[in-house]
N, C-alpha and C positions, 0 to 999 in steps of 0.2 A: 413362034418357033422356040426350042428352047437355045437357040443361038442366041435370040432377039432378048430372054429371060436372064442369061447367064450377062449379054453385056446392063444390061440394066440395074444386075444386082451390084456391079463391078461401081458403073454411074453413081447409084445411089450411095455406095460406100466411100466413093471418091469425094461426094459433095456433105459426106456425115452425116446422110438423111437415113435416119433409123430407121426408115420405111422399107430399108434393104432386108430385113426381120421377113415380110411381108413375101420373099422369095423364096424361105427355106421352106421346108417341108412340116406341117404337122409331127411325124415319127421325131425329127431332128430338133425340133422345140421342145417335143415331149421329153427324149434323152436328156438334153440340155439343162433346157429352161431359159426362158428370153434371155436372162441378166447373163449367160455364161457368155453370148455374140457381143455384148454391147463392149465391153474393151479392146476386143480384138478389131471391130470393125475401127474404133479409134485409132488404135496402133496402127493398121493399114491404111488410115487415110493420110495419117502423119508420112509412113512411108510412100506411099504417092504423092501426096507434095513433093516430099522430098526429091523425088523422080520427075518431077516437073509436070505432072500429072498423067495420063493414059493418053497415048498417040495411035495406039490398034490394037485391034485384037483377027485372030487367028486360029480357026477350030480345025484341029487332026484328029483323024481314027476314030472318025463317028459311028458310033456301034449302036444298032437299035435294035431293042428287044421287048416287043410288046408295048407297053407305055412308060418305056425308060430308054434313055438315051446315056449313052456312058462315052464321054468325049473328048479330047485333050485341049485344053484352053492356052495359048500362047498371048501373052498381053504385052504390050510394046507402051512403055515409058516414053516420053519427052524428049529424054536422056539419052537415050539408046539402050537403056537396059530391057530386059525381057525376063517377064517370070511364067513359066511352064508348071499349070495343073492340072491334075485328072479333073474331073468333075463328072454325077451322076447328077440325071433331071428326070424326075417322075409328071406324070402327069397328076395333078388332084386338084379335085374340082373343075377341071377344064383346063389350069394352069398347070405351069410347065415348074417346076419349084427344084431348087436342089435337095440333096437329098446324101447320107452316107452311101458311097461308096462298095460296093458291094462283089 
């Protein structure tokens, strides 16, 4: 699902496993280029530690449109904090991948 895709990617950047790469989209690597995710995913993981790591997550306003899902992600900290994102998930290849926003 890409419920199942979005907390995975969340997991993997939690544990600094650059296999989180592996969730984004073809389009969005293509804009990019791998090396533009690889700091940010470090930043975010620093800031999850710091949070005490991830305690839940919580999907709003699931919007599905063909083979895109456009859906609000609430993620709950350790700590008690909560950080609130859109996110867009395409279907490619069979896989559920993030994707800009659209």
């Amino acid at each position: 699902t890409p419920e199942n895709a979005v907390k995975e990617f969340y997991r993997r950047v939690e544990k600094g496993d650059e296999a989180a790469i592996d969730i984004i989209s073809k389009e969005l690597i293509a804009a990019f280029g791998v090396n533009k995710f690889k700091k940010p995913f470090k930043e975010q993981k620093e800031k999850m530690e710091k949070k005490g790591g991830i305690a839940s997550f919580d999907f709003q306003n699931k919007r599905v449109k063909d083979d895109s899902v456009t859906m609000d992600v609430v993620v709950t900290y350790k700590n008690g904090d909560t950080q609130k994102e859109k996110i867009k998930m395409i279907k490619e290849d069979g896989d559920w991948k993030a994707t800009i926003s659209k």
